[in-house]
C-alpha positions as CSV (number, residue, x, y, z in Angstrom):
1,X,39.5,7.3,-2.9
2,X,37.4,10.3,-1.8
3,X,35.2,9.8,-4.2
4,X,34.4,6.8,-4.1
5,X,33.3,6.8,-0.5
6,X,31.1,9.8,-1.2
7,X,29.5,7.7,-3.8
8,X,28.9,4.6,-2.0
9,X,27.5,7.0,0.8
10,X,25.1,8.3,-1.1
11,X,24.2,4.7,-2.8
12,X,23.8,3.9,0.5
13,X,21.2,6.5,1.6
14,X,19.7,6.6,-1.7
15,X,18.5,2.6,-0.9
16,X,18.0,2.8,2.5
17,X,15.1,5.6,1.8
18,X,13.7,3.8,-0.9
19,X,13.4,0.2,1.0
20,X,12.0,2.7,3.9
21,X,9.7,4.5,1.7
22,X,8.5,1.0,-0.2
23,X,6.7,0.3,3.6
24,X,5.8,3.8,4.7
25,X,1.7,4.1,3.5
26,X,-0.5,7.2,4.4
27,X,-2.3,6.1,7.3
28,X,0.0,3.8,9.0
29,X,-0.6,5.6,12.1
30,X,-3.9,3.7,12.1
31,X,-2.4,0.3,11.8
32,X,-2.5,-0.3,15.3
33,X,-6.6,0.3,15.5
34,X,-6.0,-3.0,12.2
35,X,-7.2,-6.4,13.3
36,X,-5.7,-7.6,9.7
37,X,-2.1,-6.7,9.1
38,X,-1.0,-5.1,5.6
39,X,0.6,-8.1,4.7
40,X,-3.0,-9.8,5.0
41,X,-4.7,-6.8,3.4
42,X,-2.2,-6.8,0.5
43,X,-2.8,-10.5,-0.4
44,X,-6.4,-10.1,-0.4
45,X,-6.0,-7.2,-3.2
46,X,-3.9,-9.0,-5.1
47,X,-6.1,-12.6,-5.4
48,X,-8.9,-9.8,-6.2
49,X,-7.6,-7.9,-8.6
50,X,-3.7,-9.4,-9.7
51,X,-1.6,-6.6,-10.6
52,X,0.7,-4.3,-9.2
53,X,-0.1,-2.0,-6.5
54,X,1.0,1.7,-6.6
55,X,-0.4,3.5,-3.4
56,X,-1.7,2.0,-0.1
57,X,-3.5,4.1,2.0
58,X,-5.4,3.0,5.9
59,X,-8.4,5.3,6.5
60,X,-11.3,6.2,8.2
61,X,-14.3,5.6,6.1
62,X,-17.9,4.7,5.8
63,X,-18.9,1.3,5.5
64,X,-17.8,-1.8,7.0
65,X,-15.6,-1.7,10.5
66,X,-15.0,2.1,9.9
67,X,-11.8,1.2,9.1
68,X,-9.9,0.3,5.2
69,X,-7.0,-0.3,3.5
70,X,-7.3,1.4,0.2
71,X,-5.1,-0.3,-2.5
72,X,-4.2,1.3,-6.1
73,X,-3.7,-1.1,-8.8
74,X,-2.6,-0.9,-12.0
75,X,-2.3,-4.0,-14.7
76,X,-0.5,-3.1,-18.1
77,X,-2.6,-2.0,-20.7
78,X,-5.6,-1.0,-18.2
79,X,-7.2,2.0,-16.4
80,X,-6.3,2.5,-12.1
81,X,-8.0,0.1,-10.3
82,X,-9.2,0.2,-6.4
83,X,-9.7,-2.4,-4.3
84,X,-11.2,-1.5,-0.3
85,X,-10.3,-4.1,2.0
86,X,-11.9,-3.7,5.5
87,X,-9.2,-3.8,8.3
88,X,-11.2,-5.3,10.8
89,X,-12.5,-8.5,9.1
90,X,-10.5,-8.6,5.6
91,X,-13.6,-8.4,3.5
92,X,-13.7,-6.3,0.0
93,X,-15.5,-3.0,0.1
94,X,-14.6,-2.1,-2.7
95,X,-13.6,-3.5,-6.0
96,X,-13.9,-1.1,-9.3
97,X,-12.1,1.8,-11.1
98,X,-9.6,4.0,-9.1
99,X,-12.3,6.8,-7.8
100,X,-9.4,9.4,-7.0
């Protein structure tokens, strides 16, 4: 009996982290400087360039409001892609290979 609640424990924590860790992005600090949310950000990527996205980063960077989500996509079968979204006004920066 022991056991088993060790185990669920642990199944527990182990899911809780990665639902956590699924909306923790480098930069989310910034988000509050964002006049588009994530959620907006995200579904401009994805009608850009349908895929899946792998890393999501909010920066500082040249061009546009100053301010960027950076989205990593992938598509089966293809090279890293990046699409730039600008955080103030939701227009693409940046649309090409993954330049990392």
């Amino acid at each position: 009996m022991l056991n088993k609640k060790i185990v669920l424990s642990a199944l527990i924590a182990l899911v809780s982290s990665v639902a956590m860790s699924a909306h923790a992005y480098t930069g989310e600090n910034l988000a509050k400087n964002a006049k588009i949310t994530l959620q907006t950000a995200r579904a401009i990527a994805l009608k850009t360039y349908p895929g899946k996205i792998v890393k999501v980063e909010l920066e500082r960077e040249a061009g546009g409001s100053g301010l960027r989500y950076t989205f990593d996509m992938q598509k089966k079968g293809r090279e890293a892609h990046e699409v730039g979204i600008d955080a103030a006004t939701g227009k693409v920066l940046a649309d090409g290979a993954d330049m990392d």
